[in-house]
PDB file with one MODEL, atoms N, CA, C and O in Angstrom:
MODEL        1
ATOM      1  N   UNK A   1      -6.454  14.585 -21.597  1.00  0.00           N
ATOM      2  CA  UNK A   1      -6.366  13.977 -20.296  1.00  0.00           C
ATOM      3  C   UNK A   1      -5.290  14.713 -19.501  1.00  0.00           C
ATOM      4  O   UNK A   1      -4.107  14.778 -19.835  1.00  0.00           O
ATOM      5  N   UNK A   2      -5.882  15.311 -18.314  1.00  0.00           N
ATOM      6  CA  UNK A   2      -4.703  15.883 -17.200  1.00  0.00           C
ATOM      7  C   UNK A   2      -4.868  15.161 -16.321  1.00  0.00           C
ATOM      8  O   UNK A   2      -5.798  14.395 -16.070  1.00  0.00           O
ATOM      9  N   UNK A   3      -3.202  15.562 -15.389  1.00  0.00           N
ATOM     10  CA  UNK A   3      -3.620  15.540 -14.127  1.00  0.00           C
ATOM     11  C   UNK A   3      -2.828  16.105 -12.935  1.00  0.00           C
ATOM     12  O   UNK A   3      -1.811  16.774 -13.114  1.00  0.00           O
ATOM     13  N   UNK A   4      -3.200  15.888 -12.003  1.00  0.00           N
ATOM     14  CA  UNK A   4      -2.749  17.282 -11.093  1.00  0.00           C
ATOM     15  C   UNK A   4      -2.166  16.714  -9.945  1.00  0.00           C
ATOM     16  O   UNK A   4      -2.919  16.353  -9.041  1.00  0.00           O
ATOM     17  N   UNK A   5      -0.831  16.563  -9.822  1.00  0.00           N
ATOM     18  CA  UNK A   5      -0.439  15.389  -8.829  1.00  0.00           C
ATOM     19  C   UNK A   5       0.241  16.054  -7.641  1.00  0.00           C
ATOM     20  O   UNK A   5       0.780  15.420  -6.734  1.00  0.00           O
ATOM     21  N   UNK A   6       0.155  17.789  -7.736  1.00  0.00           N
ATOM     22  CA  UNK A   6       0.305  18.496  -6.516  1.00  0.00           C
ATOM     23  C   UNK A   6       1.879  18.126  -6.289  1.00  0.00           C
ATOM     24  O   UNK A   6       2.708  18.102  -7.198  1.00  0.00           O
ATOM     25  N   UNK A   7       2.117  17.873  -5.061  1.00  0.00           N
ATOM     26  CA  UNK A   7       3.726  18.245  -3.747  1.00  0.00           C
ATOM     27  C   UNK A   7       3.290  16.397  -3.520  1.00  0.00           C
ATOM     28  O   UNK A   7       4.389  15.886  -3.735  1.00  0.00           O
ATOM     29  N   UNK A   8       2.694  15.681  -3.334  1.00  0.00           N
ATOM     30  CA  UNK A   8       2.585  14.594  -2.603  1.00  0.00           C
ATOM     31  C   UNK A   8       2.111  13.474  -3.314  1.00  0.00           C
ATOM     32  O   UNK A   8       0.892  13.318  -3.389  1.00  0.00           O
ATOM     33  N   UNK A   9       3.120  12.407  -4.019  1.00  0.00           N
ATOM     34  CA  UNK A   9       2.934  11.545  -5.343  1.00  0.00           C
ATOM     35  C   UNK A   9       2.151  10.685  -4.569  1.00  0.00           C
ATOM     36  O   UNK A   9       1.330  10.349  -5.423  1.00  0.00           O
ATOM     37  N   UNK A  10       1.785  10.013  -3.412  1.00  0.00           N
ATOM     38  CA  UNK A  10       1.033   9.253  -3.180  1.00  0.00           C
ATOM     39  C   UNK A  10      -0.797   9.410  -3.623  1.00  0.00           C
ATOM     40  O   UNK A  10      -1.664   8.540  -3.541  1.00  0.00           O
ATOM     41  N   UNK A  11      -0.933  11.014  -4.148  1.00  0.00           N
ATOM     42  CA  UNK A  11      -2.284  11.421  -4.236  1.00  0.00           C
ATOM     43  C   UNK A  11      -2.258  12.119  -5.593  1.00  0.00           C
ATOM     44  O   UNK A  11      -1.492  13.063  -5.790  1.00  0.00           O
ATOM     45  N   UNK A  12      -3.142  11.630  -6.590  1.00  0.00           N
ATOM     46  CA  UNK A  12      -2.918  12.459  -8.171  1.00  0.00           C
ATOM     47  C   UNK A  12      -4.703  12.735  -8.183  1.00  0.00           C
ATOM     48  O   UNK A  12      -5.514  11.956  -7.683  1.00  0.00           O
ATOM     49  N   UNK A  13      -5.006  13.887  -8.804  1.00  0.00           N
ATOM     50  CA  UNK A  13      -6.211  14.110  -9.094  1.00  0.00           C
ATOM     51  C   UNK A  13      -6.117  13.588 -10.959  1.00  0.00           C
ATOM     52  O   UNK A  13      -5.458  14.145 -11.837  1.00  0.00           O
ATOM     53  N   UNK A  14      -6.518  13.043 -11.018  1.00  0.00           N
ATOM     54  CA  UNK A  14      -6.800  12.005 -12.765  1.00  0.00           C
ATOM     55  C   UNK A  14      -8.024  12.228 -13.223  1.00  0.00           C
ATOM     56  O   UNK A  14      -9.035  12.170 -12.523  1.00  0.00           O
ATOM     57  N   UNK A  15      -7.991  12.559 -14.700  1.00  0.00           N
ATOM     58  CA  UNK A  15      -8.974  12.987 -15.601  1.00  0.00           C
ATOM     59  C   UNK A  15      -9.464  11.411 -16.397  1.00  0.00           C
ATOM     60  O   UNK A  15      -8.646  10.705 -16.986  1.00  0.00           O
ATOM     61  N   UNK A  16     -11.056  11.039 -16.255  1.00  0.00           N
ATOM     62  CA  UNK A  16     -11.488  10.086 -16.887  1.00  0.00           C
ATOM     63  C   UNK A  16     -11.469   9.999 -18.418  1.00  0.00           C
ATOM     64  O   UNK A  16     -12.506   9.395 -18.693  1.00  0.00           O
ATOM     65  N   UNK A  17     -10.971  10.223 -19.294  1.00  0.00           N
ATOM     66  CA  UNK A  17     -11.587  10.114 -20.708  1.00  0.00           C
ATOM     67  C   UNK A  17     -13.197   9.595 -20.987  1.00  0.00           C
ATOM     68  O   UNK A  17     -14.053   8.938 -20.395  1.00  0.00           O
ATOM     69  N   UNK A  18     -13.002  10.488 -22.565  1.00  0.00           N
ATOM     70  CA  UNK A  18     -14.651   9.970 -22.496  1.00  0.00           C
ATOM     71  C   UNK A  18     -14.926   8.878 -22.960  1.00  0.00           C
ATOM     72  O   UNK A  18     -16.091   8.524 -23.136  1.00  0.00           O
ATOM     73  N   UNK A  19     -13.280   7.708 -23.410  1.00  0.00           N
ATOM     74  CA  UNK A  19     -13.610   6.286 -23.836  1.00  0.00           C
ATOM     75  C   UNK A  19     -13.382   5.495 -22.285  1.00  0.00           C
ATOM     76  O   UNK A  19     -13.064   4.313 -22.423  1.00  0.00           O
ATOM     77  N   UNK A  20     -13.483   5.910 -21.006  1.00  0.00           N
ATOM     78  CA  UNK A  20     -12.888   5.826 -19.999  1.00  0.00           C
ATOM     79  C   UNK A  20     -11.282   5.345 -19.279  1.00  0.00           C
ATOM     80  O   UNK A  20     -11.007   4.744 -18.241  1.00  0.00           O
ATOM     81  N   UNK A  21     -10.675   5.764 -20.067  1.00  0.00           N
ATOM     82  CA  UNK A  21      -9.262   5.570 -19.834  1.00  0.00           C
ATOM     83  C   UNK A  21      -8.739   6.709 -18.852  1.00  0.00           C
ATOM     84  O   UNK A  21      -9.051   7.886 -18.670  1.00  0.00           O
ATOM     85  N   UNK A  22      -7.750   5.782 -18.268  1.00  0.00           N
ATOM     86  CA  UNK A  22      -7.259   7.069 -17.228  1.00  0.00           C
ATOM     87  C   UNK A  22      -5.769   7.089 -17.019  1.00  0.00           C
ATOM     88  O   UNK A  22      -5.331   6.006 -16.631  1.00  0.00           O
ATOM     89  N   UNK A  23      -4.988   7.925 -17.158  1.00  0.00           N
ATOM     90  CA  UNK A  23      -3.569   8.122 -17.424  1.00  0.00           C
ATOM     91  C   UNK A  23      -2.895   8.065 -15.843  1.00  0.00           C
ATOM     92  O   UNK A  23      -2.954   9.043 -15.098  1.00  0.00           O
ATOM     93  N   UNK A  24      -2.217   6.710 -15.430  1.00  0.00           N
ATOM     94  CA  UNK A  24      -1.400   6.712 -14.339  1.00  0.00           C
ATOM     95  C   UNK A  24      -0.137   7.714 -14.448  1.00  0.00           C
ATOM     96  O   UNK A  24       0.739   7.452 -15.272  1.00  0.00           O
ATOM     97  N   UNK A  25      -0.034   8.857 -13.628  1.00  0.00           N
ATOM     98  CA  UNK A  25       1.096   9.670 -13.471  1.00  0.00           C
ATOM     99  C   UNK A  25       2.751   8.931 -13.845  1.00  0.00           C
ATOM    100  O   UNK A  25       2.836   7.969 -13.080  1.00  0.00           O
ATOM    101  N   UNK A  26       3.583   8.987 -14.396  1.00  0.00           N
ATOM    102  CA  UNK A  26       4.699   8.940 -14.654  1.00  0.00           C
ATOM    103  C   UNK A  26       5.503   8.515 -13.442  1.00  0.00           C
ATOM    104  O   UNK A  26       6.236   7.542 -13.617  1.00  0.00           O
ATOM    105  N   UNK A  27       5.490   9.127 -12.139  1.00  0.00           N
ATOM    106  CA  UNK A  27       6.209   8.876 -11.076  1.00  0.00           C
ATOM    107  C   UNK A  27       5.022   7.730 -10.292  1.00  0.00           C
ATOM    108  O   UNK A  27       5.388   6.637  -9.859  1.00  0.00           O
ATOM    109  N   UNK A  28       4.134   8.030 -10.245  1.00  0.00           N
ATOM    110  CA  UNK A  28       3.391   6.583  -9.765  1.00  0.00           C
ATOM    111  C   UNK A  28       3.624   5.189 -10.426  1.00  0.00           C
ATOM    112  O   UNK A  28       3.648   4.186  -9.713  1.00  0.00           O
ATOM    113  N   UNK A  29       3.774   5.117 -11.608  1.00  0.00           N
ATOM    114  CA  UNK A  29       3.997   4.157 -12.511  1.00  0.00           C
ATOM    115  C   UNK A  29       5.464   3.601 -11.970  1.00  0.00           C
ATOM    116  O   UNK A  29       5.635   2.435 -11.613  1.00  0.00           O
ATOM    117  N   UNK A  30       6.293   4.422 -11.966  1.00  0.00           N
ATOM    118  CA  UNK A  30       8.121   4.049 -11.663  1.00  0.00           C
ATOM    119  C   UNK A  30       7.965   3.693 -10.189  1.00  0.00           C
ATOM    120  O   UNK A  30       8.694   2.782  -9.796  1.00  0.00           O
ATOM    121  N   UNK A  31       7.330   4.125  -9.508  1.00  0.00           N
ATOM    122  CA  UNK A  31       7.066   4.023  -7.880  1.00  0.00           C
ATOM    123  C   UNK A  31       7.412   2.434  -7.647  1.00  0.00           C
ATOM    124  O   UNK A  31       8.381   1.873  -7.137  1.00  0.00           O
ATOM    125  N   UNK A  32       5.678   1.748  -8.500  1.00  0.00           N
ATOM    126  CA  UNK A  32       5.579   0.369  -8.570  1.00  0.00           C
ATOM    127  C   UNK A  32       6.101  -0.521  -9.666  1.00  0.00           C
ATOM    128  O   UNK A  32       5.755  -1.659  -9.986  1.00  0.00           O
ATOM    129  N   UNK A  33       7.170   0.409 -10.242  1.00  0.00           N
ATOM    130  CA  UNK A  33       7.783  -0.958 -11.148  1.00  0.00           C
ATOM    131  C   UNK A  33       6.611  -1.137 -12.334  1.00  0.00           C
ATOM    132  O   UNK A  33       6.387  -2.313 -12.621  1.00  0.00           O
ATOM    133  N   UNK A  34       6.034  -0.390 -12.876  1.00  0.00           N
ATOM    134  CA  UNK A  34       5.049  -0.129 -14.025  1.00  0.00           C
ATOM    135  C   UNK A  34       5.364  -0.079 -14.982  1.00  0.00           C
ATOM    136  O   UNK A  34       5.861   1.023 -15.209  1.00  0.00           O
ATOM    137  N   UNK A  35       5.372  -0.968 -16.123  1.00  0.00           N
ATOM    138  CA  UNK A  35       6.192  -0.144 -17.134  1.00  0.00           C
ATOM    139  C   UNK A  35       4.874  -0.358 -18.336  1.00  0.00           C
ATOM    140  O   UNK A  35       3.816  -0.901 -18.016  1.00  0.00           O
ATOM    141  N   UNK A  36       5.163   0.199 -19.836  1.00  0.00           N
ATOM    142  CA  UNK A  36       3.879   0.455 -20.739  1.00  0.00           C
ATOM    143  C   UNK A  36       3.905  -1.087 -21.072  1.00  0.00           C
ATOM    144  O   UNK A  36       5.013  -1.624 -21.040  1.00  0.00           O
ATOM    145  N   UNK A  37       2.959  -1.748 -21.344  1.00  0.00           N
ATOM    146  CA  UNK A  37       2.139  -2.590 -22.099  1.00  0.00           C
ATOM    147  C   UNK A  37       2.122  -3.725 -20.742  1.00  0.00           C
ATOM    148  O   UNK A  37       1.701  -4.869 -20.915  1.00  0.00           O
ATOM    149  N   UNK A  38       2.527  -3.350 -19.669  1.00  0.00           N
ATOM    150  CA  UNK A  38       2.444  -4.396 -18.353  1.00  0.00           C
ATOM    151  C   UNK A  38       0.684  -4.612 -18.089  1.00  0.00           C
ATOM    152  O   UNK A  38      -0.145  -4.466 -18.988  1.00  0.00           O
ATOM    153  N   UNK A  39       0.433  -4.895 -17.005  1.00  0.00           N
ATOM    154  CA  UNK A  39      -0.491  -5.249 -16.655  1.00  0.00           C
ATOM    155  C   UNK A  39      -0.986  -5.120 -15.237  1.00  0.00           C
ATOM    156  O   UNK A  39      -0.033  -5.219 -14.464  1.00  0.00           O
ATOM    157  N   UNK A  40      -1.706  -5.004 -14.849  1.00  0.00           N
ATOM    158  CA  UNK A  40      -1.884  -4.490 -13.360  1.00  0.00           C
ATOM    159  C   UNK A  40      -3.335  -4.928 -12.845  1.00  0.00           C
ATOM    160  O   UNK A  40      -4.069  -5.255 -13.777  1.00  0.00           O
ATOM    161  N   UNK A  41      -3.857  -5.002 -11.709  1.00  0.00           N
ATOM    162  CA  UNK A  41      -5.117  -5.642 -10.953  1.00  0.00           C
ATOM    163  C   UNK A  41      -5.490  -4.589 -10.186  1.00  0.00           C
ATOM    164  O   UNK A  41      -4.842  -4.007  -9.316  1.00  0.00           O
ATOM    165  N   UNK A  42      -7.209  -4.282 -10.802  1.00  0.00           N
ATOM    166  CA  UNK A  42      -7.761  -3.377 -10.325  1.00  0.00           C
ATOM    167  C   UNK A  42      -9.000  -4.025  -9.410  1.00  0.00           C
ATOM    168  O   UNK A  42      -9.740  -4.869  -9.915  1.00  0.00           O
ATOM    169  N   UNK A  43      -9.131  -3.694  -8.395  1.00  0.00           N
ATOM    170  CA  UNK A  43     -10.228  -4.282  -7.485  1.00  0.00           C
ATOM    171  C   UNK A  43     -11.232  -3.216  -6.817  1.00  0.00           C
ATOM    172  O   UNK A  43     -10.886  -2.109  -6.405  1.00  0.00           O
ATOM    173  N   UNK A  44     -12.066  -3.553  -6.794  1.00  0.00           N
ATOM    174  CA  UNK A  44     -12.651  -2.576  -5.713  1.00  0.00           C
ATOM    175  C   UNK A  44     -13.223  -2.749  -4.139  1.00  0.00           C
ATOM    176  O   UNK A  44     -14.236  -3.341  -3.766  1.00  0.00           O
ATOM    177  N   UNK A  45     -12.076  -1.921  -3.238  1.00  0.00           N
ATOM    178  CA  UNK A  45     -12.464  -2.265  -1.797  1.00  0.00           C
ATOM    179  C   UNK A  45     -12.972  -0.992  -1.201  1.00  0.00           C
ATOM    180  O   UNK A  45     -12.415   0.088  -1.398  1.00  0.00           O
ATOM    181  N   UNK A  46     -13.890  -1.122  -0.573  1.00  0.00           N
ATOM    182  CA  UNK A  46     -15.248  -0.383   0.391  1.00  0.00           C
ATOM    183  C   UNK A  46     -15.332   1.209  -0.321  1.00  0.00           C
ATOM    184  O   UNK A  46     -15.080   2.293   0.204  1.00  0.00           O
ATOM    185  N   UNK A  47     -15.658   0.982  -1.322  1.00  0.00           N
ATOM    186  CA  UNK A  47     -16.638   1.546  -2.961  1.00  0.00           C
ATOM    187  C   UNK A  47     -15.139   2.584  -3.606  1.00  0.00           C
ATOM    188  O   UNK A  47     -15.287   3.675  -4.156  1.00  0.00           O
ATOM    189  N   UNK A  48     -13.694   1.872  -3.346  1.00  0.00           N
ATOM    190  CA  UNK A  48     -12.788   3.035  -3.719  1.00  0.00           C
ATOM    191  C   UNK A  48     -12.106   1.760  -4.885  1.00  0.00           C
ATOM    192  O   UNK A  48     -12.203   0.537  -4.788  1.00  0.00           O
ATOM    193  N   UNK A  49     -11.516   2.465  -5.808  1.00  0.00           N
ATOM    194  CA  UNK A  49     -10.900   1.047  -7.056  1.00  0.00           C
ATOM    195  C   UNK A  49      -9.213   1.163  -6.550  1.00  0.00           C
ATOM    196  O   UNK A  49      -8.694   2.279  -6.515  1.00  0.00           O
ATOM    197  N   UNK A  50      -8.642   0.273  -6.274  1.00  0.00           N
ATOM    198  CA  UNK A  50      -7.661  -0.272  -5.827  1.00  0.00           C
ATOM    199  C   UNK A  50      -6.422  -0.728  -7.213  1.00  0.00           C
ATOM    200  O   UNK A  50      -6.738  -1.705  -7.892  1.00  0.00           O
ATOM    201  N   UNK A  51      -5.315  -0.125  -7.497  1.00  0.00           N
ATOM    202  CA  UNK A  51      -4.947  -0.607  -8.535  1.00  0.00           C
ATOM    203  C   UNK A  51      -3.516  -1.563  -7.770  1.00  0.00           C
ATOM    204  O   UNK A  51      -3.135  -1.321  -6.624  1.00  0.00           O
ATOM    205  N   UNK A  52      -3.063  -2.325  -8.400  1.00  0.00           N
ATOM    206  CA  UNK A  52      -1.950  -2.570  -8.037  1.00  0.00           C
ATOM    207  C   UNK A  52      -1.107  -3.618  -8.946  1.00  0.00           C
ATOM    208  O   UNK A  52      -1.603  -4.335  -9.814  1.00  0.00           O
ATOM    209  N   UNK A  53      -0.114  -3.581  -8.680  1.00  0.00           N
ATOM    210  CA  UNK A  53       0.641  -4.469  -9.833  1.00  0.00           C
ATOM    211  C   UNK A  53       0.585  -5.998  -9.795  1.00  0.00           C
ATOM    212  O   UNK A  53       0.109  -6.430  -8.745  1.00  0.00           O
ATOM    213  N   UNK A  54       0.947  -6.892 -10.663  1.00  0.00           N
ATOM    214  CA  UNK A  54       0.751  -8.080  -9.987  1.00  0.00           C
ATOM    215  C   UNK A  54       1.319  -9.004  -9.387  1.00  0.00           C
ATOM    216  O   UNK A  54       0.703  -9.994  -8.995  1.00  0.00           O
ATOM    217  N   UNK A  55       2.879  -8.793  -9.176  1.00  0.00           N
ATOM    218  CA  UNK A  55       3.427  -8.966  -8.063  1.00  0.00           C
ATOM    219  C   UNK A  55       3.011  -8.498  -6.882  1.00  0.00           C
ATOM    220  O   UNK A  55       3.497  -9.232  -6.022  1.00  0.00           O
ATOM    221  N   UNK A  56       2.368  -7.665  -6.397  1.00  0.00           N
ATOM    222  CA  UNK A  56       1.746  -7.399  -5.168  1.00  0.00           C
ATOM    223  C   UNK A  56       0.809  -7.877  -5.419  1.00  0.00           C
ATOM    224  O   UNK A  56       0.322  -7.399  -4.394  1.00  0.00           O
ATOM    225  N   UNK A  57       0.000  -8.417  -5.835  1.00  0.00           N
ATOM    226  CA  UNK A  57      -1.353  -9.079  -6.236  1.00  0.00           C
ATOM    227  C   UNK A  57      -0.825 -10.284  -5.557  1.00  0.00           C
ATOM    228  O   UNK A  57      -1.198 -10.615  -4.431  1.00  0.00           O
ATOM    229  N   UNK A  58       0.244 -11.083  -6.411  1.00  0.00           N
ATOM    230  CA  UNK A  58       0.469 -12.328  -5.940  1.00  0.00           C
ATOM    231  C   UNK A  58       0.953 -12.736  -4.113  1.00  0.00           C
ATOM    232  O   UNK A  58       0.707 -13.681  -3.363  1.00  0.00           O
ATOM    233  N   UNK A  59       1.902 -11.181  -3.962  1.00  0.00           N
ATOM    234  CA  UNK A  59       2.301 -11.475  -2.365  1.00  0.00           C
ATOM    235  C   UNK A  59       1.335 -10.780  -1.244  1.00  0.00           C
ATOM    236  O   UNK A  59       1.565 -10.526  -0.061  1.00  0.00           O
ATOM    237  N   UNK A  60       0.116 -10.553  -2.082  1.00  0.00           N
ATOM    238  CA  UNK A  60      -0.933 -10.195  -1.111  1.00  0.00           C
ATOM    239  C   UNK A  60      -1.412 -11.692  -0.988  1.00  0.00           C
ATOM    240  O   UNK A  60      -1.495 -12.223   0.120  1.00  0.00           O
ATOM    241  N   UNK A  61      -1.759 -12.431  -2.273  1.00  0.00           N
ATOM    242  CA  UNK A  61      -2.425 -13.587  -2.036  1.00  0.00           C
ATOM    243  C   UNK A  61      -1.462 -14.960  -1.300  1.00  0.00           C
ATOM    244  O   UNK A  61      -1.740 -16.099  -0.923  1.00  0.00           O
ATOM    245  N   UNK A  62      -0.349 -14.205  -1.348  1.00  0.00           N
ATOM    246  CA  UNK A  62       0.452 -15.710  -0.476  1.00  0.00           C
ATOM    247  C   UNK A  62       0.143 -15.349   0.844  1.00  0.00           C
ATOM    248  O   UNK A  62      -0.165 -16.286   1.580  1.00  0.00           O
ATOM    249  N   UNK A  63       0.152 -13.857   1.481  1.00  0.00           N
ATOM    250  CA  UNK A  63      -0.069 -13.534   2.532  1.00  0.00           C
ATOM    251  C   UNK A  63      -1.074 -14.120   3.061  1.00  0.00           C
ATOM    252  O   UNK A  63      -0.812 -15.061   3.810  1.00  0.00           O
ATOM    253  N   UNK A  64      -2.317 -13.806   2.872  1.00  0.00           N
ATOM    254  CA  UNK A  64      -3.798 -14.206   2.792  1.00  0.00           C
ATOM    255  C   UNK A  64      -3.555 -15.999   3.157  1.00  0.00           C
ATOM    256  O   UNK A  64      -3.988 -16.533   4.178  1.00  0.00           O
ATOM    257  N   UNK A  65      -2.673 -16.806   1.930  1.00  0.00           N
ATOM    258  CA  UNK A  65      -2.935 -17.900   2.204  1.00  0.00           C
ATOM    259  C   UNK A  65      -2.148 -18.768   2.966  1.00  0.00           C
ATOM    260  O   UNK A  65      -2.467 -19.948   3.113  1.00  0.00           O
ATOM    261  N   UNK A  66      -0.481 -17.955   3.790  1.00  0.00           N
ATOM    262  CA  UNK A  66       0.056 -18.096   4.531  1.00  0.00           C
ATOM    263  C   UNK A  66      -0.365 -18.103   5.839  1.00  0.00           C
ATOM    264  O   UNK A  66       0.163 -18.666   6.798  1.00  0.00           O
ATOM    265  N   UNK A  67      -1.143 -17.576   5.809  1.00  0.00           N
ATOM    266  CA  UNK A  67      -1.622 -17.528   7.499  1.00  0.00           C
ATOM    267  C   UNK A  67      -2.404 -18.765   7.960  1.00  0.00           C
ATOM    268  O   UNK A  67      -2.739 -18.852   9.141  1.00  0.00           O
ATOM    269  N   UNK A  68      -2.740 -19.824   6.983  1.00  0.00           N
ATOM    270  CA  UNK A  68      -3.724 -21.012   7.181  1.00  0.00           C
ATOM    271  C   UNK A  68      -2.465 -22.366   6.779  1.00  0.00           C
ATOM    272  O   UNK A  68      -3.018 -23.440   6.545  1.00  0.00           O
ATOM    273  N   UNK A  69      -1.367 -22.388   6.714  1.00  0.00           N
ATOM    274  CA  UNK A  69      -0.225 -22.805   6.883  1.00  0.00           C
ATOM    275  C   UNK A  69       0.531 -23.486   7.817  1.00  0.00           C
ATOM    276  O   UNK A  69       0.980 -22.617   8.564  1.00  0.00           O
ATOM    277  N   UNK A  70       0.882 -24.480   8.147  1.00  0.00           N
ATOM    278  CA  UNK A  70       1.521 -24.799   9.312  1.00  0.00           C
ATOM    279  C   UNK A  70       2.833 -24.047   9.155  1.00  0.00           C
ATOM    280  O   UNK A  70       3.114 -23.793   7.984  1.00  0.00           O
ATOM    281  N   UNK A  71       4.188 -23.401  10.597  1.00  0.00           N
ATOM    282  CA  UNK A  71       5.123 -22.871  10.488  1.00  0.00           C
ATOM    283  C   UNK A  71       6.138 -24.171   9.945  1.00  0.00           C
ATOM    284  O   UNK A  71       6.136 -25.362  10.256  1.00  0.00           O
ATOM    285  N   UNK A  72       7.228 -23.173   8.742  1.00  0.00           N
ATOM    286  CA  UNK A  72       7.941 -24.492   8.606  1.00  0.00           C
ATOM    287  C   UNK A  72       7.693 -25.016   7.623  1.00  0.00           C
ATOM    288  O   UNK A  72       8.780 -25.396   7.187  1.00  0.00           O
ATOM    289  N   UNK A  73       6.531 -25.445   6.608  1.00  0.00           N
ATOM    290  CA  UNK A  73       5.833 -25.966   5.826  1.00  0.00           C
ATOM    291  C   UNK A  73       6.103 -25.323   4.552  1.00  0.00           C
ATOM    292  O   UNK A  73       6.256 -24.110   4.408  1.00  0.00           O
ATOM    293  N   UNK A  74       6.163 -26.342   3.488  1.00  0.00           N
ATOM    294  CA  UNK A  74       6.876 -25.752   2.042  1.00  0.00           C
ATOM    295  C   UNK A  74       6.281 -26.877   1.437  1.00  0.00           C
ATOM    296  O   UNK A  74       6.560 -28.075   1.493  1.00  0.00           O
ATOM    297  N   UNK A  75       5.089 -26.021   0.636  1.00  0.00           N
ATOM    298  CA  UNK A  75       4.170 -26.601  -0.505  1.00  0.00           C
ATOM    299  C   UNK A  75       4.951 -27.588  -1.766  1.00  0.00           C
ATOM    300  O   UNK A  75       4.853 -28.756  -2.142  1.00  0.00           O
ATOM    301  N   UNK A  76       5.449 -26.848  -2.004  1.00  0.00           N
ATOM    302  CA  UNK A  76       6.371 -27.053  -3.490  1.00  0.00           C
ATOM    303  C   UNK A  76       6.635 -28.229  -3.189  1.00  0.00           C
ATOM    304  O   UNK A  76       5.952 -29.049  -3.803  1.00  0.00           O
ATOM    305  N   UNK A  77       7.530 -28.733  -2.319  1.00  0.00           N
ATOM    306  CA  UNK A  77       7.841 -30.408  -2.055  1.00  0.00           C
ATOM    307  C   UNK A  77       7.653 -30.767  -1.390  1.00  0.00           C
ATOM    308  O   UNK A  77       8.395 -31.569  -0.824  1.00  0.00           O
ATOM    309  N   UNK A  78       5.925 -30.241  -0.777  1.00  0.00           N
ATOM    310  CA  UNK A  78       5.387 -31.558  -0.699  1.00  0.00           C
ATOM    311  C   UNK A  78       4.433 -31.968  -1.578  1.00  0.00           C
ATOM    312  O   UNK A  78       3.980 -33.103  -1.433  1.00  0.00           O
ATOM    313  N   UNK A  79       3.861 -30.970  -2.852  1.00  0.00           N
ATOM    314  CA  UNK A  79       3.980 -31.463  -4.311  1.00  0.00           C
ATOM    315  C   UNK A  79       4.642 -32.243  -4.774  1.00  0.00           C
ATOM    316  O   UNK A  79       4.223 -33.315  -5.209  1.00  0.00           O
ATOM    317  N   UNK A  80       5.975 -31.831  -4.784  1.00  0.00           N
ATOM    318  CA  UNK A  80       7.039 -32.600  -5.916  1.00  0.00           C
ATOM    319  C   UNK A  80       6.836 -34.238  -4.870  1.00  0.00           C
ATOM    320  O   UNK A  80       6.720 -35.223  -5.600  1.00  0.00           O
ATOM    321  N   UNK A  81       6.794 -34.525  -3.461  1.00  0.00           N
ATOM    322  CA  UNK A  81       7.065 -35.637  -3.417  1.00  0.00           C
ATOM    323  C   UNK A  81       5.613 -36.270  -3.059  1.00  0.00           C
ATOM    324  O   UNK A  81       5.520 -37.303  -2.395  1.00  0.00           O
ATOM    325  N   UNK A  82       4.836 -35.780  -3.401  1.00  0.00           N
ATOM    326  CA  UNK A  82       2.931 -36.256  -3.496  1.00  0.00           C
ATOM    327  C   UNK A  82       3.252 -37.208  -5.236  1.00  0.00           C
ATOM    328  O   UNK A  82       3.216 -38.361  -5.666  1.00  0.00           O
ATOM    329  N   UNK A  83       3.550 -35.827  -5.727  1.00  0.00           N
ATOM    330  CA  UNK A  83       3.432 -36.529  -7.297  1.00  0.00           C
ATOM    331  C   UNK A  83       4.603 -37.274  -7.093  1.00  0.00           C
ATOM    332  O   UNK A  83       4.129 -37.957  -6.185  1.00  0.00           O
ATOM    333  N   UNK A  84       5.610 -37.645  -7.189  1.00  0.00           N
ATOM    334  CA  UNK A  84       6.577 -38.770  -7.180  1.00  0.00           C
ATOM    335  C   UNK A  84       6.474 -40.310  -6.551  1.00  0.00           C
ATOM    336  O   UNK A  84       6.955 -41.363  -6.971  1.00  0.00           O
ATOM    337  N   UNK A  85       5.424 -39.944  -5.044  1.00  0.00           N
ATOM    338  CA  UNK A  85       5.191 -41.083  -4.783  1.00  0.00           C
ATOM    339  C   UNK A  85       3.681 -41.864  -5.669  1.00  0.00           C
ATOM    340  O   UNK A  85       3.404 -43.040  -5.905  1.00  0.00           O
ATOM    341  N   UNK A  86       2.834 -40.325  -6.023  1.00  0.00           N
ATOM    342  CA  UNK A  86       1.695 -40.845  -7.117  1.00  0.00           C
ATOM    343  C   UNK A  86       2.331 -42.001  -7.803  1.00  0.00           C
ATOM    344  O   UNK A  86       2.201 -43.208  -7.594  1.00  0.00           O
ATOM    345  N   UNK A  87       3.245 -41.175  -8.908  1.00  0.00           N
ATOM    346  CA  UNK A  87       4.152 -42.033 -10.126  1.00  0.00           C
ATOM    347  C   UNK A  87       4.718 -43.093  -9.732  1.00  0.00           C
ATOM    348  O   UNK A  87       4.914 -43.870 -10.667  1.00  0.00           O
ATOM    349  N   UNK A  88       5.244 -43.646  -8.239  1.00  0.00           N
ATOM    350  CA  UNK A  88       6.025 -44.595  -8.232  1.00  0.00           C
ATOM    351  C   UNK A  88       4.916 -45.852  -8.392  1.00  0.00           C
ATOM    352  O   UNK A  88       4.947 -47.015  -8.795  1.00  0.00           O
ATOM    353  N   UNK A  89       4.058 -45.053  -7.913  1.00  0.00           N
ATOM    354  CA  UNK A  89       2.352 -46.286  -7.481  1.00  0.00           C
ATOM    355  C   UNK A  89       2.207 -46.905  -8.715  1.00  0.00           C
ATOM    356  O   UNK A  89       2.026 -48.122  -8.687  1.00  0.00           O
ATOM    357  N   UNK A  90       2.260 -46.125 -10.221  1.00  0.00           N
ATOM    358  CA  UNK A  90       1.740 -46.638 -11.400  1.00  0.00           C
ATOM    359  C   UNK A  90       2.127 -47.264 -12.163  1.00  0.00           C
ATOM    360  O   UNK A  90       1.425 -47.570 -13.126  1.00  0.00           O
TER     361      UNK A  90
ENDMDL
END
């Protein structure tokens, strides 16, 4: 497995294996905070595969679900005091 990551780390040319594994460059990996046996989210958007770690996974999806949010508004307690007034009921 090679690969050819040129003058410009944002772009690596990567060799598929023939069990299909593919070796993330060394400086791409440190870029995003990658380290070996981590885990990462691969998607595919408009036919290209998208890798990314899953902290950006997660603050893509708060993004996404921030925008349908009132300003000001903090989930967490109004959980904690949904379930507290649940419990006081029972």
């Amino acid at each position: 497995m090679t690969y050819d990551t040129g003058n410009d780390m944002r772009e690596a040319k990567l060799r598929i294996a023939a069990n299909g594994r593919v070796v993330i460059p060394a400086p791409m990996r440190a870029a995003l905070g990658l380290r070996g046996g981590g885990a990462i989210i691969a998607r595919l958007v408009d036919g290209a595969v998208v890798l990314e770690s899953q902290d950006a996974a997660v603050r893509r999806a708060q993004a996404m679900v921030g925008r349908y949010l009132p300003s000001g508004s903090n989930l967490v307690d109004e959980l904690i005091a949904e379930r507290r007034a649940e419990a006081a009921r029972e």
